[in-house]
C-alpha positions in Angstrom: -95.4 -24.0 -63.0 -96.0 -20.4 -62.1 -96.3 -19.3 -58.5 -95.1 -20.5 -55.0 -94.9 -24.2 -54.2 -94.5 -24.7 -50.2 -92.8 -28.6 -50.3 -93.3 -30.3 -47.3 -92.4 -27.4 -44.8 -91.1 -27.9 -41.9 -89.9 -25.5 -39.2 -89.0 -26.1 -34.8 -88.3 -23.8 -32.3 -87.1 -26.0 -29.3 -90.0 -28.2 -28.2 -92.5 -26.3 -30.5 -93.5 -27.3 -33.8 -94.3 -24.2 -36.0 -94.2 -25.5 -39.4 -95.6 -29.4 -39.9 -94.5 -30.5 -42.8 -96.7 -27.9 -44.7 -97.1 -28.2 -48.7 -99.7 -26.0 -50.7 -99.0 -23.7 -53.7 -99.9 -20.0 -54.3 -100.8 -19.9 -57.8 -99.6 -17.0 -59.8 -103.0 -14.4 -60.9 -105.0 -14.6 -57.8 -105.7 -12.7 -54.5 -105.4 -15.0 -51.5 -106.3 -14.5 -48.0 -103.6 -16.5 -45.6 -105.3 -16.9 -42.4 -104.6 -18.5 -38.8 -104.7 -17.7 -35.3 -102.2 -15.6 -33.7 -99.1 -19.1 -33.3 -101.0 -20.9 -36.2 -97.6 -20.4 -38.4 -98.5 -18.1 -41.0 -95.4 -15.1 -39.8 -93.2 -18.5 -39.6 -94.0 -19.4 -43.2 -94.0 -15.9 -44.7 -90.4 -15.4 -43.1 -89.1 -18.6 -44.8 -90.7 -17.4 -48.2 -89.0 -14.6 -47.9 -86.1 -16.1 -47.3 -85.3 -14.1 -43.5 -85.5 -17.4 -41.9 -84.9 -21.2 -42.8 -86.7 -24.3 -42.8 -85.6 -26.7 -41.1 -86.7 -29.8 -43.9 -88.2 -29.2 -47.4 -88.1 -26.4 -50.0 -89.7 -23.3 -51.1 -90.0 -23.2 -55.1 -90.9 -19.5 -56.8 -91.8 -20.2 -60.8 -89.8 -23.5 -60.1 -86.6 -22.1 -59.1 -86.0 -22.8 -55.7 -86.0 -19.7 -53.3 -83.3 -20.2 -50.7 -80.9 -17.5 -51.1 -81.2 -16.9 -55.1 -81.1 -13.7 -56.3 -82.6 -15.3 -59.6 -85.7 -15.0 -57.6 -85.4 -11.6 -55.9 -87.4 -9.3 -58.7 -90.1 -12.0 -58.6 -91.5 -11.7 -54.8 -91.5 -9.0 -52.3 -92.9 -9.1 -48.5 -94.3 -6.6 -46.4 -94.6 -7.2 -43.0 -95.0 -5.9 -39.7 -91.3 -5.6 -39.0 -89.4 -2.0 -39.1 -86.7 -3.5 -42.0 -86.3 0.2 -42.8 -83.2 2.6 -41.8 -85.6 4.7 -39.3 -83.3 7.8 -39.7 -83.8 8.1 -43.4 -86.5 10.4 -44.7 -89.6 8.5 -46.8 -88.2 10.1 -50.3 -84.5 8.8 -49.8 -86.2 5.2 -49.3 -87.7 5.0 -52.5 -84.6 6.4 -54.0 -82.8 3.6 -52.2 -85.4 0.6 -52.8 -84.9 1.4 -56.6 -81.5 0.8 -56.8 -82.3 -2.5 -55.0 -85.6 -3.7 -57.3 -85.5 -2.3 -60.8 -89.1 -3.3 -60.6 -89.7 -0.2 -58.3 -92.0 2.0 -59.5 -90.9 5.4 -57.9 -93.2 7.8 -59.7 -96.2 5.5 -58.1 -95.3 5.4 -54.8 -95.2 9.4 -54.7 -98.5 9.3 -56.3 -100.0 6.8 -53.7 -97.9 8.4 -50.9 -99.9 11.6 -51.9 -103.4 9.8 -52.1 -102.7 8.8 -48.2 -101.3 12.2 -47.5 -97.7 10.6 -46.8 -95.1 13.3 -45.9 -92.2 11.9 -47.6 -90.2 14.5 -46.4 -90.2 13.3 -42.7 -88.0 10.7 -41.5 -89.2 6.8 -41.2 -88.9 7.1 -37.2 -91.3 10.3 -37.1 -94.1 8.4 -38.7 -97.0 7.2 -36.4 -97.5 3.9 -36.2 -99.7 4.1 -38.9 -98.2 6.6 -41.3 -95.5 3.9 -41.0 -97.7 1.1 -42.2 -98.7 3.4 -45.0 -95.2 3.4 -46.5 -95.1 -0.2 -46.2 -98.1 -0.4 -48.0 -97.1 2.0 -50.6 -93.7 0.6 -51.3 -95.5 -2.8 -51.6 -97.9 -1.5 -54.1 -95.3 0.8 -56.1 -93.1 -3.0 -56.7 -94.3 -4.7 -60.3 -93.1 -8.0 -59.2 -95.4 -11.0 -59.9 -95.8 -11.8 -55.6 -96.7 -9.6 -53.2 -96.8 -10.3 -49.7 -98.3 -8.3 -47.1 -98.0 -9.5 -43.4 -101.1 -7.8 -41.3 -101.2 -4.8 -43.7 -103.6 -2.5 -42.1 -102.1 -2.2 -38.9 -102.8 0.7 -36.9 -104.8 2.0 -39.8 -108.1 3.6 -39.6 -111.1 2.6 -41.8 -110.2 5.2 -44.1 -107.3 4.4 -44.7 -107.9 0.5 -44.6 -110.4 1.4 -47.5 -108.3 3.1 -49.5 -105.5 0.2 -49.6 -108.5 -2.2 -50.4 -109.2 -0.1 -53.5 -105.7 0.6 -54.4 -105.1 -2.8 -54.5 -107.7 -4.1 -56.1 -106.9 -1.1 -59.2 -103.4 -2.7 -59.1 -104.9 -6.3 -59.8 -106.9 -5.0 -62.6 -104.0 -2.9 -64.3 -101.3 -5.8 -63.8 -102.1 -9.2 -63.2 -100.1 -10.9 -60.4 -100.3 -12.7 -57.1 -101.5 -10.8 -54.1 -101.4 -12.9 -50.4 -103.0 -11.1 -47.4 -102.7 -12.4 -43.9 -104.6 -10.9 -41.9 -107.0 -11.0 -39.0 -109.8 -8.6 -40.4 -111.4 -11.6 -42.2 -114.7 -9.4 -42.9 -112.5 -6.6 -44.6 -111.1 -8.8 -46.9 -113.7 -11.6 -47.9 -115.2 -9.8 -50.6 -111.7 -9.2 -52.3 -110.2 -12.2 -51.9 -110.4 -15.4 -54.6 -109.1 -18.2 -52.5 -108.6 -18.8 -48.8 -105.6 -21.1 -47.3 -106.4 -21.2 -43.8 -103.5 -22.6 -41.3 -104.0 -24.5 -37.8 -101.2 -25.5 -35.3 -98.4 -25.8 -37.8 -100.6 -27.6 -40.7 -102.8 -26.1 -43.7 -106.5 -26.8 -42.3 -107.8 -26.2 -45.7 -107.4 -23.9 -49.2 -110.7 -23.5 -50.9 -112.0 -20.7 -53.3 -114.1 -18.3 -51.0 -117.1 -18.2 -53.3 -117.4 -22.2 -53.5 -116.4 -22.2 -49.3 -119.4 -20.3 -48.2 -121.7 -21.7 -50.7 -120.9 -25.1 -48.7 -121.3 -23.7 -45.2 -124.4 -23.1 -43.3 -126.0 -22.9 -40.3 -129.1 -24.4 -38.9 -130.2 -23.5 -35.5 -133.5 -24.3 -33.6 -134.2 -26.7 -30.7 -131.5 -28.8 -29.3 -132.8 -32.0 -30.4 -134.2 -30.8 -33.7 -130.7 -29.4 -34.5 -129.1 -32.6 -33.4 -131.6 -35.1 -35.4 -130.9 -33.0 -38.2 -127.1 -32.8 -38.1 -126.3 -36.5 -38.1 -124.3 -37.6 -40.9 -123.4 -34.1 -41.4 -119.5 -32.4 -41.5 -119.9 -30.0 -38.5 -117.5 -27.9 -37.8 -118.5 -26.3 -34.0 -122.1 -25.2 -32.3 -123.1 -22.5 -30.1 -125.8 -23.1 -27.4 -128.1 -20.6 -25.4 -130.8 -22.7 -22.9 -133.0 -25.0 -25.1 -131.4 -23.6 -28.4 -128.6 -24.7 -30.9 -126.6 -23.5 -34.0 -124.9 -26.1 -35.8 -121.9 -24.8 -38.3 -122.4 -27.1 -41.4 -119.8 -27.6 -44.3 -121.7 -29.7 -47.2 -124.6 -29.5 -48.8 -127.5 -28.4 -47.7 -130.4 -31.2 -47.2 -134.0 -30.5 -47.3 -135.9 -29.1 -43.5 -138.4 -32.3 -42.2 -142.2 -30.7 -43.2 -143.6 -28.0 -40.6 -139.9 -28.2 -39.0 -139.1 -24.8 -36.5 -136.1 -25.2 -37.8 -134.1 -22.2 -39.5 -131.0 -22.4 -41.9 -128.6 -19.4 -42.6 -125.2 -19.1 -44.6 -122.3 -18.7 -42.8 -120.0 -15.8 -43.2 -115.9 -16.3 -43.9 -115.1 -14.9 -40.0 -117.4 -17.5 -38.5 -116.0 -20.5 -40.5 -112.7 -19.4 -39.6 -113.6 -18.8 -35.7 -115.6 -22.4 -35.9 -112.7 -24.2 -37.9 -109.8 -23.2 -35.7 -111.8 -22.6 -32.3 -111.3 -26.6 -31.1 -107.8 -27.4 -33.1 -109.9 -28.1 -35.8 -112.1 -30.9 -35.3 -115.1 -29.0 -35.2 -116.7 -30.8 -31.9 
C-alpha cells in the first residue's frame, strides 16, 4: 500500500500519555489537514514519523517498509517543522548546496526560484533571518524536495498574510505539477479548509476522527432558536457542543439534517471546519 500507516502508536512521557495506541494511514495523492489542540499529540506523532523520536509500542510503515531508522525510506518523506535543525551560521545558499548532497530529490534551481518569489536573501546567514524569513526557508526547502511526503509542522509561523498566501498557492501549484502527499498541521483551520481534501483530527493522545472535509461539513450543522425548541429538536441527534446566550441556543449537529416542525422559529446554518474542531475537542470530545 502506498502512503503512511501509523500501527497502533503508542508514546509516554512519565505519567503522561501522548500517543494512545494511535493507528490511521496517510494515503499517498492527497492534502491532509492534521489537527489538535496545543498537547493533543500531533508534534509527538510527527517526531516519530520522522524518525527524531521513538515510540514506545507499534510501528510506523512508509509504502510498507517500516520507518524506524531505514535509509530505504529517507528519499520518500521529509518534515518541516518548527524546530531550528539548521547550522544557524551557514548562509541560506550553502544550505541548499548542503541538503542536496543529503536528498538527491532536492531541487536546488526551485528553491532559488521560490526563495526569490518570497524575496529570500540567500546570501545572509540562517541566524540573521527574522523569525519569519526563517520559516520561509523552511517552507522553501520543503517545497523545493520531490519526495512523495511532505510534512510541514505549523508552517506559517510568524508569517504575514502575504506571505501565508503565497505558500497556499505555491503549494497547491506543486500538487498540480507532481502528485504527492502533503500533511499540514496547523492551527489556522480557516486558512487551510478550502485546500485541504481530508481532515484527521487528534484529541488527548487518540485520533477523534479522519473524514474528507467536503463530506464533514456537509454533515455538520447548526440549529439555533429557543432553548426548548433547540432541545425538542435535537433529541436523537449526534451533538457535538452548544452555545447559550439568555433564552437562546445553538446546537452543533453532525448527521443529517431532518426537516424544521411547520411555522417553527427555528433557524439552521452549516457549520464551518474551525467551529467543528473548537466544538469537537472543546469537552475532550464528547460533545456535551
Amino acid at each position: 500500500m502506498n502512503g503512511i500507516q501509523i500501527k497502533n502508536i503508542t508514546k509516554t512521557y512519565k505519567n503522561i500519555t501522548a500517543l494512545d495506541n494511535v493507528s490511521f494511514s496517510f494515503e499517498y495523492g492527497k492534502i491532509y489537514g492534521f489537527l489538535g489542540r496545543n498537547g493533543a499529540g500531533k508534534s509527538t506523532l510527527i517526531n516519530i514519523i520522522a524518525n527524531r523520536i521513538f515510540a514506545d509500542k507499534g510501528e510506523i510503515f512508509i509504502d510498507d517498509m517500516p520507518a524506524k531508522e531505514n535509509m530505504a525510506v529517507h528519499e520518500k518523506i521529509f518534515c518541516m517543522s518548527e524546530a531550528d535543525l539548521y547550522d544557524t551560521s551557514l548562509k541560506i545558499k550553502d544550505h541548499f548546496k548542503w541538503i542536496k548532497r543529503f536528498y538527491e530529490s532536492f531541487d536546488t534551481e526551485k528553491a532559488f526560484e521560490i526563495a526569490e518569489k518570497f524575496n529570500l536573501n540567500t546570501n545572509k546567514r540562517f541566524k540573521a533571518l527574522s523569525k519569519g524569513y526563517q520559516s520561509i526557508f523552511k517552507l522553501t526547502v520543503a517545497l523545493s524536495l520531490r519526495v512523495p511526503y511532505v510534512i510541514f509542522d505549523e508552517p506559517v509561523l510568524g508569517l504575514d498574510a502575504n506571505h501565508r498566501e503565497l505558500f497556499y498557492r505555491l503549494l497547491l501549484k506543486e500538487y498540480e505539477t507532481e502528485e504527492r502527499t502533503f500533511i499540514l498541521a496547523t492551527h489556522l483551520i480557516e486558512e487551510v479548509a478550502n485546500i485541504i481534501e481530508e481532515v484527521v483530527l487528534i484529541d488527548k493522545g487518540s485520533i477523534l476522527l479522519q473524514e474528507n472535509v467536503g463530506t464533514l461539513l456537509e454533515t455538520g450543522y447548526s440549529v439555533s432558536g429557543m432553548t426548548k425548541d433547540v432541545e425538542s429538536y435535537c433529541i436523537g441527534k449526534n451533538v457535538i457542543g452548544y452555545d447559550e446566550l439568555g433564552g437562546l441556543k445553538i446546537a452543533y449537529v453532525l448527521g443529517e439534517k431532518s426537516a424544521l416542525p411547520q411555522n417553527s422559529s427555528l433557524q439552521i446554518s452549516s457549520m464551518n471546519l474551525q467551529k467543528l474542531f473548537v466544538k469537537l475537542t472543546e469537552n475532550g470530545g464528547n460533545g456535551s
